[in-house]
N, C-alpha and C positions, 0 to 999 in steps of 0.2 A: 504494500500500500504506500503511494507517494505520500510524503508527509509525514507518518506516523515513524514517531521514535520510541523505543523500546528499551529500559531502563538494564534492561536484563535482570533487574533485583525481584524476585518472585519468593515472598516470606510464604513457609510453610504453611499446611492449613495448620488454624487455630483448632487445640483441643480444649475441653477443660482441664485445668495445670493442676488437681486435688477433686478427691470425690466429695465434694462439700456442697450441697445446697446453694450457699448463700455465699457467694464472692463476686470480683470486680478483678477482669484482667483486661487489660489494654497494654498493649503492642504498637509499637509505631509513633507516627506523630508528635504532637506537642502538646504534653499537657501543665498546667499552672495550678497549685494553687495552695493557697497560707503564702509563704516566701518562696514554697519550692517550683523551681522549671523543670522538666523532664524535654529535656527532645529525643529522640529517635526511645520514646518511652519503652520500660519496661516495668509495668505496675501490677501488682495482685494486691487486692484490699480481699481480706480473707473473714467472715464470720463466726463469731462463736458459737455451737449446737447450741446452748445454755440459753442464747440471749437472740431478737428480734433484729433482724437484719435492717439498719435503718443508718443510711448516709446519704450526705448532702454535703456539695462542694463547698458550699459557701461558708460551710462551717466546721472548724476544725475538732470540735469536742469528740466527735466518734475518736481520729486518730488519738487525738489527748491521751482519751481513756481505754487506749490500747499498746499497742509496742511495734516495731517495724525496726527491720532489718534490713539493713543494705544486700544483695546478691552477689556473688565474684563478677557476674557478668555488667554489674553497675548498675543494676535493677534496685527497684525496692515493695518490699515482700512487706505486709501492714497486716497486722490482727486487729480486728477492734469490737 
């Protein structure tokens, strides 16, 4: 096709990354938010069985009252 350019960068299909219900992964892009920038993201916001899955960007208190760790791969892995 004249025209079209092709990146050649083809990310895996996405699976669910834990057998949990209740989580948040995004791959790619750019995401913001509190202070933190993410580009070429790698995020899992991960729910507790215990508690009601309930997040909202614009507010930090879910993370607060949870814990997140960095990944080797520069990710970051959140329970909350």
């Amino acid at each position: 096709m004249v025209g079209y350019m092709d990146s050649e960068l083809h990310l895996a299909v996405l699976r669910p990354p834990l057998a949990r219900t209740a989580y948040i992964y995004q791959r790619g892009g750019m995401l913001r938010f509190g202070k933190l920038t993410m580009r070429d993201a790698d995020l899992k916001i991960i729910g507790r069985p215990a508690r009601p899955f309930d997040f909202f960007q614009k507010h930090s208190r879910q993370l607060v009252a949870g814990y997140s760790k960095s990944t080797a791969s520069n990710g970051l892995l959140a329970t909350i």
